[in-house]
C-alpha positions in Angstrom: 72.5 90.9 101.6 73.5 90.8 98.1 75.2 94.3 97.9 77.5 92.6 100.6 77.6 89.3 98.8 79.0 92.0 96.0 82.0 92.9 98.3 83.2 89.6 99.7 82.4 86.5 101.8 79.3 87.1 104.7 78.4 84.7 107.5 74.7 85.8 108.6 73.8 85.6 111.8 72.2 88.1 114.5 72.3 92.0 114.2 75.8 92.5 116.1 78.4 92.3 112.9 82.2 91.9 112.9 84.0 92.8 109.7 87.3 91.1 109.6 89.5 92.5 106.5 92.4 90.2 104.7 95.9 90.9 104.4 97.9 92.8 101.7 98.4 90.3 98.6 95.9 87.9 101.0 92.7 86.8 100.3 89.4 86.4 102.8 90.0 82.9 103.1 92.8 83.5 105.4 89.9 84.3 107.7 87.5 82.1 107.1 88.2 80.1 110.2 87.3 83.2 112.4 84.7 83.9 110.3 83.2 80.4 111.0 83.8 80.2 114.5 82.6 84.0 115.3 79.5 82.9 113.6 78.9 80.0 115.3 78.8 82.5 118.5 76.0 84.4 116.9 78.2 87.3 114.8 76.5 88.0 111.5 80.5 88.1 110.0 81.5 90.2 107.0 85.4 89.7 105.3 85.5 92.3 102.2 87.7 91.9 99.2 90.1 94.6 99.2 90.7 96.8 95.4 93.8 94.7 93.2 93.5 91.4 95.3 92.6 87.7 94.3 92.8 88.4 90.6 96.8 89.2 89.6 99.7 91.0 90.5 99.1 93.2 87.5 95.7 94.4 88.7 97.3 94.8 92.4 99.7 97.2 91.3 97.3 99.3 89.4 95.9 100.4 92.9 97.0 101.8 96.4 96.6 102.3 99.8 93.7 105.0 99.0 92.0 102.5 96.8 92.4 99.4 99.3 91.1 101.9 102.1 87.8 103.0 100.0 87.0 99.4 99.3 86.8 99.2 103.6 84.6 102.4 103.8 82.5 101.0 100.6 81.9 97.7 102.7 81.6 99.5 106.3 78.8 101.4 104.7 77.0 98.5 102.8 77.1 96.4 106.1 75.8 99.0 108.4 72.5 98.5 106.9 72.1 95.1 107.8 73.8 95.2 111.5 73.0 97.3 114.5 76.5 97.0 116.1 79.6 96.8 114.5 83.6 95.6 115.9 85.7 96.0 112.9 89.6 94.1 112.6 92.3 92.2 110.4 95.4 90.6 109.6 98.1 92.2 109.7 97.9 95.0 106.6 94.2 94.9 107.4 94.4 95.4 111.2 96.5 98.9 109.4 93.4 99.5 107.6 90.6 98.9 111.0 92.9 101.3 113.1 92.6 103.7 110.4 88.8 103.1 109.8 88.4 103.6 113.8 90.2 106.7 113.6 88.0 108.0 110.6 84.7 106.9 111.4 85.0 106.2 115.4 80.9 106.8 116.0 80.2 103.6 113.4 82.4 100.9 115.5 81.9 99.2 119.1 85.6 97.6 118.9 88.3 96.7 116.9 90.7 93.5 116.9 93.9 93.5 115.7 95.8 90.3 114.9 99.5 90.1 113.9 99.6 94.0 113.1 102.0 95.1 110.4 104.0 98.6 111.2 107.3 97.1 110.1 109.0 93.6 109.3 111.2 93.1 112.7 110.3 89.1 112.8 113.5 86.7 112.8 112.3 85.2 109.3 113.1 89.0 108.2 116.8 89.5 106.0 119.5 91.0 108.0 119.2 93.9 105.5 115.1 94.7 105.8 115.5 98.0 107.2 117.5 99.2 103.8 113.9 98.2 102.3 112.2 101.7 102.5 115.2 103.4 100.9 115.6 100.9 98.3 111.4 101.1 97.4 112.0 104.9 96.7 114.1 104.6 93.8 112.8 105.0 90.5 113.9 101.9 88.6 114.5 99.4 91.2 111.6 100.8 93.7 108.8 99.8 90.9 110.2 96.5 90.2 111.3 95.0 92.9 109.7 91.7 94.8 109.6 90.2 97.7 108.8 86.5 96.9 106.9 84.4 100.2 109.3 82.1 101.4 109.2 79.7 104.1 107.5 79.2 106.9 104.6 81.1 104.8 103.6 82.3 108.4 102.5 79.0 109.6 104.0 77.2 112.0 101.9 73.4 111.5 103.8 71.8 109.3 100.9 69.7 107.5 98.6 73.4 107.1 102.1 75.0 105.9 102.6 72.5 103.0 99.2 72.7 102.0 99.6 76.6 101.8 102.7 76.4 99.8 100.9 74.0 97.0 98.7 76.4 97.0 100.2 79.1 96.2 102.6 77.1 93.5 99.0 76.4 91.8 99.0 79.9 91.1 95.3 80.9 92.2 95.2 83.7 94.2 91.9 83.2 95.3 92.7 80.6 97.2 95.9 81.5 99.1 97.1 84.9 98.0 99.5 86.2 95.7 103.0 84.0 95.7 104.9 87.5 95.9 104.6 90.8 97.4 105.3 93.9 94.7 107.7 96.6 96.3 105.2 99.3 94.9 102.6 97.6 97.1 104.6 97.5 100.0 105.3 101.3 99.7 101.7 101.4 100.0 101.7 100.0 102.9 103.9 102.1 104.2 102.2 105.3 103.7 99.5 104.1 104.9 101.1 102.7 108.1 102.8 106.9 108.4 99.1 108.4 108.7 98.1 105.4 111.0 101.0 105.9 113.4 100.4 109.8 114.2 96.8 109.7 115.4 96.5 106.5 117.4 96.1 108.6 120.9 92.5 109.5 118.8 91.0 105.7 118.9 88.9 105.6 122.0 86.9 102.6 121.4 88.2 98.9 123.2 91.1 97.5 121.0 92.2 93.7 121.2 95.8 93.1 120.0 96.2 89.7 119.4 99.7 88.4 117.9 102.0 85.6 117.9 105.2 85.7 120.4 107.3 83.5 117.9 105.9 86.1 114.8 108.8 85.3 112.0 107.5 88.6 110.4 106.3 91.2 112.5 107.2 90.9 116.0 105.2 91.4 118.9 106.6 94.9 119.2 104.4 95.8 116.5 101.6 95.0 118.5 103.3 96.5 122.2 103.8 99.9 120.1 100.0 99.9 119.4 99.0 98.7 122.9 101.2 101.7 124.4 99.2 104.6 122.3 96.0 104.2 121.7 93.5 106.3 123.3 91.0 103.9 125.1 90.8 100.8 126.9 93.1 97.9 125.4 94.1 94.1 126.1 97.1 92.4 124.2 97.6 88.6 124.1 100.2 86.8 123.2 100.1 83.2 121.1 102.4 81.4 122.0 102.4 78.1 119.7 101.5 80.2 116.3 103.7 82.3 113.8 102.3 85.5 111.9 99.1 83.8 110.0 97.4 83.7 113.5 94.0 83.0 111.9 95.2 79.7 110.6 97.5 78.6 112.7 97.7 75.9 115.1 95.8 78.0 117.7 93.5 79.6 115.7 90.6 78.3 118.1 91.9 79.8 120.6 92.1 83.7 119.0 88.2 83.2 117.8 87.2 82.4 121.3 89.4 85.1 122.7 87.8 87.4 120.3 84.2 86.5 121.1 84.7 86.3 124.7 86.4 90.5 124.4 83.5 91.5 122.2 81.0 90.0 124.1 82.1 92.1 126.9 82.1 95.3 125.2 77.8 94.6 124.7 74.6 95.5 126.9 73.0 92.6 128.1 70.0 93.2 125.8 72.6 93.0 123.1 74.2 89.8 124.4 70.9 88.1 124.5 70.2 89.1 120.9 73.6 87.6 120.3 73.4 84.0 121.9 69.9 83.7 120.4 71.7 83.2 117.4 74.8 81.3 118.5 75.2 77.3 119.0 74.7 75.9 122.6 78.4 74.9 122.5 79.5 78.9 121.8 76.9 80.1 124.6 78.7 77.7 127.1 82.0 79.1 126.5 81.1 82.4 126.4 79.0 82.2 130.1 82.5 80.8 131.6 84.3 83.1 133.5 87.0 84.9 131.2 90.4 84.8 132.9 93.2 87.4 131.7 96.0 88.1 132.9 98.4 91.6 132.0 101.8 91.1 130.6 104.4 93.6 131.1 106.3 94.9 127.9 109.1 93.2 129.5 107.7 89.8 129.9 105.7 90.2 126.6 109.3 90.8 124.8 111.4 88.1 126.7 112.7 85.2 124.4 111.9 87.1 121.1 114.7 88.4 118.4 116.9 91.5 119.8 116.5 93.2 116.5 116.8 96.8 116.6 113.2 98.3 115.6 114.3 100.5 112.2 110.9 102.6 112.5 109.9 104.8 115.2 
């Protein structure tokens, strides 16, 4: 436990795992929540710091997408040891960085969950002039040293949690609520990454939970619908619909940890499941032997009342 202890922030709890992985410029604390709450179902819960983040910009951009992606495999491996099952997700960037973990190493992971995924920025927050943003990121001079500075609504739609994040992030520690700014280098990052991600989802096989906000200011819920439509195996997207792109924090951010532990708990034997509620609370046992209703959502119904931007990336 202290290798992991090493890598980020653990939860102990029985021998079925869940590593949850923060977002680009974020920090594990944006997950804490779900952390908590998955724990108090029985997950032993792992949330990994990712190369560059939670110290400064400056030590951000001395790494990339290569070096964000080794710290995931470094802490996959570590935490292997100590679990018997593993699901694997993130926020946004790092739901980018599970989907790529589950195409790499598809043998070491039970499921994945996916909340507000990041392919492009599409949400109605976004400038009118975003999709000149990969163009721009290529140039030489301006590509290096250009910044996109967090502005309101900070991805939270609760007003009271929102202003709490912004103090936060005017106090200037990153450890507590993420960089105030994202660097265009890191961002180009992203981008590759998101490139190599794209071209083999048909290969993920394993069960996939999308979970993102309908009213996303950032990335809309087409990022999560394009997913949804190509992976491989057997998939199940929900829609928030009182929450903006910080899902994890935001006003229903209950509600995603039970969704979560409720799809998980399906995807285990019932040998598994008892290991698991031996270590959960009698409150979390009770919710997860209700009956779990869901019901499908078209593309169409999923996309009615959101922004008509035109996606820029295919």
């Amino acid at each position: 436990m202290k290798e992991l202890k090493s890598l980020g922030t653990l939860w102990p709890g029985s021998r079925i795992g869940i590593m949850l992985i923060h977002g680009l410029t974020g920090t594990p604390t944006e997950l804490s929540v779900m952390a908590r709450d998955l724990n108090g179902y029985g997950f032993t819960v792992f949330c990994p710091l990712l190369a560059g983040h939670c110290v400064s910009e400056a030590e951000l951009l001395k790494t990339n997408w290569q070096d964000w992606y080794d710290s995931v495999k470094t802490a996959l491996n570590a935490f292997s040891k100590h679990v018997d099952v593993i699901f694997s997700g993130g926020i946004s960037a790092g739901a980018v960085l599970s989907l790529k973990l589950a195409q790499d190493f598809p043998e070491q992971l039970r499921g994945l969950v996916l909340y507000s995924t990041t392919l492009w920025w599409d949400g109605w927050a976004t400038p009118k002039l975003s999709f000149i943003l990969p163009f721009v990121l290529r140039l030489p001079y301006i590509g290096k040293r250009w910044r996109f500075k967090e502005a309101w609504p900070y991805g939270i739609k609760n007003e009271r949690l929102r202003e709490r994040v912004r103090l936060k992030m005017q106090n200037g520690d990153p450890s507590e609520a993420g960089f105030s700014g994202m660097p265009g280098f890191s961002l180009r990052e992203l981008w590759r990454l998101v490139d190599l991600v794209k071209e083999k989802l048909p290969q993920i096989k394993i069960p996939v939970l999308l979970i993102h906000a309908r009213d996303d200011e950032l990335t809309s819920i087409r990022n999560a619908i394009y997913i949804k439509n190509r992976v491989g195996g057997t998939k199940r997207l929900i829609a928030m619909e009182n929450s903006y792109h910080m899902i994890t924090i935001d006003q229903e951010r209950h509600q995603v940890s039970r969704q979560t532990a409720c799809y998980f708990f399906g995807q285990l034997s019932r040998q598994e499941q008892d290991l698991l509620t031996a270590c959960a609370s009698l409150k979390m046992i009770e919710t997860l032997s209700q009956p779990y209703e869901y019901k499908e959502l078209s593309d169409q119904e999923l996309l009615a009342g959101i922004s008509k931007r035109r996606n820029w990336i295919k």
